[in-house]
C-alpha positions, 0 to 999 in steps of 0.5 A, spaced: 267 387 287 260 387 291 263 393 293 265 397 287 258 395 284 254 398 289 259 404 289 258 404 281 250 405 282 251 410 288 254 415 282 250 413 277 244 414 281 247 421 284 248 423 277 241 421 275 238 426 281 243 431 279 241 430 272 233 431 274 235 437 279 238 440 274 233 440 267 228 442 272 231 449 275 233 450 267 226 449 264 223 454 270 228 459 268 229 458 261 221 458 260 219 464 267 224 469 265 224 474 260 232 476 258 233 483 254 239 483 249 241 489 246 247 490 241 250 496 239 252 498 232 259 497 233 264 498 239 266 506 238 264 510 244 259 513 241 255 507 239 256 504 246 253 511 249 247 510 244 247 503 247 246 505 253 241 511 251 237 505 248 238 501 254 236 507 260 230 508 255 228 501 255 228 501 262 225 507 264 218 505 259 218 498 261 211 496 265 210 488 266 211 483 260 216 488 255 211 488 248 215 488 242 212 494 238 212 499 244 220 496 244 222 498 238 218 505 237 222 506 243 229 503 241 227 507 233 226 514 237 232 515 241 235 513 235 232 519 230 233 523 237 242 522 238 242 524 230 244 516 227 244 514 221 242 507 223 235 504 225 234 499 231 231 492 230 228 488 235 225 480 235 223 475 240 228 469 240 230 463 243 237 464 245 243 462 249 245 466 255 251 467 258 251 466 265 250 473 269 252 474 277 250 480 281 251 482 288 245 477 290 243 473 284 247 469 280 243 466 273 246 460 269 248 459 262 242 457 257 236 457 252 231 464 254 226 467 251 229 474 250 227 480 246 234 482 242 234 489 240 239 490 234 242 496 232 245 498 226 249 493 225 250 490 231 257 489 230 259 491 237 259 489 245 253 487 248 248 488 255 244 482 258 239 483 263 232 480 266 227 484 263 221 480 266 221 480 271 223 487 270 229 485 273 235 489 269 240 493 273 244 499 270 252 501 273 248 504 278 245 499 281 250 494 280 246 488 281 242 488 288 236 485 288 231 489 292 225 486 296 220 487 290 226 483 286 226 478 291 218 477 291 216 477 284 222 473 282 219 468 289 212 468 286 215 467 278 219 461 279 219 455 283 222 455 290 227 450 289 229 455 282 229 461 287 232 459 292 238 455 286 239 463 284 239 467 290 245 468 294 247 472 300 255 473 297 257 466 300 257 460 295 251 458 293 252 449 293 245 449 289 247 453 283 254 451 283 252 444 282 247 445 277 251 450 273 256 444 273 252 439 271 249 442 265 256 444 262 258 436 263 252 435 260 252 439 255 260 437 254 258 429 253 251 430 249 
């Protein structure tokens, strides 16, 4: 019974710690990284062709922290320039964010600030990334995260949130417990 007892405090107290670790890496991310969320009008091909016109356009005028009006007036000028018959809103909100993996990073579901970019009805699929620190990649690029990348993200976030997200292509333990973690939690809370 001593045993069991001492057994029982063990897992309770890896859980707590687990718990801690968890929340912390959450909270850095969530409150250091800036999501872009853009929502097509609806699913035809030619809004998920605006879509990513919209997406491109964004990211080519991008330059440190994503300001709100200079966004929509970008959004709202491909808009008028592709002949729509539909305007785009943005906000920032808090939202939740499904987990994302790249070739090199791999982000966690949770609660961002995220500047939402809804055009016309947003009926249709969607386009997530990080866009502070600029880190959205397109399909050409498809998710290796260059050394700049690397580097902010290293000088934005803790070391323990950067090292939870980066991998090399091989399991990345931290993440997968803290990943693990939160959907038990979220599953029992």
């Amino acid at each position: 019974m001593k045993y069991f007892c001492l057994l029982l405090i063990t897992v309770f107290s890896l859980f707590g710690i687990s718990g801690v670790y968890a929340d912390n890496i959450r909270t850095d991310l969530s409150e250091n990284l800036l999501r872009l969320h853009v929502i097509a009008n609806s699913d035809s091909k030619e809004d998920q062709e605006i879509k990513l016109a919209v997406r491109d356009e964004i990211l080519k005028n991008a330059s440190g922290v994503p300001d709100k009006a200079k966004i929509d007036a970008v959004v709202n000028g491909v808009l008028t320039d592709m002949g729509t018959d539909y305007k785009g809103s943005t906000s920032v909100v808090r939202t939740f964010v499904p987990e994302k993996e790249y070739k090199s990073i791999r982000l966690p579901e949770g609660v961002y600030n995220c500047i939402n970019v809804v055009l016309g009805d947003g009926k249709g699929e969607n386009w997530w990334c990080v866009a502070y620190p600029p880190l959205c990649f397109t399909e050409e690029v498809f998710g290796e995260l260059s050394e700049d990348g690397k580097l902010l993200l290293e000088n934005k976030l803790s070391k323990e949130s950067f090292r939870a997200i980066i991998y090399d292509g091989d399991v990345n333990i931290r993440f997968k417990l803290v990943d693990e973690f939160l959907k038990l939690k979220n599953r029992l809370w």
